[in-house]
N, C-alpha and C positions, 0 to 999 in steps of 0.2 A: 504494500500500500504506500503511495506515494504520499509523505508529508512535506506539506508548502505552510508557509506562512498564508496569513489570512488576507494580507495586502496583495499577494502575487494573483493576478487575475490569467486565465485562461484561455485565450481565442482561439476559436478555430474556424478556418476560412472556410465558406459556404459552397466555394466551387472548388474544383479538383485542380491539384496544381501538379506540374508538371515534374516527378520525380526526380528529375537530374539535375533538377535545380539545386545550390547550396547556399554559403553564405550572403554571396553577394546578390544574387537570381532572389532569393526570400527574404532578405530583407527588404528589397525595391519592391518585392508586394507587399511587403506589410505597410508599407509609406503607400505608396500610392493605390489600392487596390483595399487594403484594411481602415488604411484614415490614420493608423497609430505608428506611435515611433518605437522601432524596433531597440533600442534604448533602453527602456525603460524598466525591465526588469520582469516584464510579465512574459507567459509561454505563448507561442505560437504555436499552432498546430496544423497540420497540414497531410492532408491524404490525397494518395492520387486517382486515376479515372476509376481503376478495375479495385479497388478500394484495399488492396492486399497490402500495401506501402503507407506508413506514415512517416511523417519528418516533423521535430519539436526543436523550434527554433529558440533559442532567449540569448540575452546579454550575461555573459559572466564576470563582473567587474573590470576587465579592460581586452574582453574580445566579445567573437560569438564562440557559441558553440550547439552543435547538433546533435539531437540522439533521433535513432534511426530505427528503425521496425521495421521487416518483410517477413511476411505470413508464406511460408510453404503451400499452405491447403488452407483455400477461405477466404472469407474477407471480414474487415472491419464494419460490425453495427454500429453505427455512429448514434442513432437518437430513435424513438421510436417514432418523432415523423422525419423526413427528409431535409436537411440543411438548404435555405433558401433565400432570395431577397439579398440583403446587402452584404457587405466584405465578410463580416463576418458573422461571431456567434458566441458566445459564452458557457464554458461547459465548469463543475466544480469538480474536483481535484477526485474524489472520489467515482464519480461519473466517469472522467480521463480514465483511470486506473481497472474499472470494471470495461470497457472499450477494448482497452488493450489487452485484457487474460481475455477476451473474446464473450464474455456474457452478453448478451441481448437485453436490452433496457426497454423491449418493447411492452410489457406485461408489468412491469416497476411502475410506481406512484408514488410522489413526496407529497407527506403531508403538510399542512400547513405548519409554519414555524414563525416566530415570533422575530421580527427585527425592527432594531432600533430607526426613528427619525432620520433622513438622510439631512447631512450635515449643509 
């Protein structure tokens, strides 16, 4: 199980990106394609067309770096409906982690939780 801080946010792009892409190829979508600056500290997430490859992009205090995923047999269930509309999407830390060991989040339901006033 993946633990982040609670400030590190999660995106993951809505359209399929081209696998071969790396540092320099994913961050220029994250600027112009996500709206957000690859900078910042948060994950990027990124799947390609036939959905078996993911790429997680973030800043490590004075570079990038990449962690990489390719499925043998299968693909990734990303959300139980379809990723759509704009750059991207927000998934939580636990959501990412169930994705990747491959569980289906289509039959899953959050229930309601309590948050504070946004600031």
């Amino acid at each position: 199980m993946m633990t982040l801080p609670p400030s590190v946010q999660l995106y993951v792009a809505t359209q399929p990106v081209d696998a071969r892409k790396s540092f320099s190829g994913l961050s220029l979508y994250v600027q112009s394609v996500m709206g957000r600056s690859p900078l910042c500290g948060h994950l990027f997430i990124f799947f390609n067309r036939r959905r078996d490859q993911v790429r997680i992009l973030y800043w490590d205090r004075n570079g990038y770096a990449i962690w990489k995923k390719r499925l043998e047999q299968g693909r990734f269930a990303l959300t139980p409906k379809p990723l759509s509309g704009g750059g991207s999407a927000t998934v939580e830390a636990a959501e990412l982690a169930l994705i990747l060991e491959g569980i289906t989040l289509s039959g899953a339901r959050r229930r309601p939780r309590w948050e504070p006033l946004s600031c």
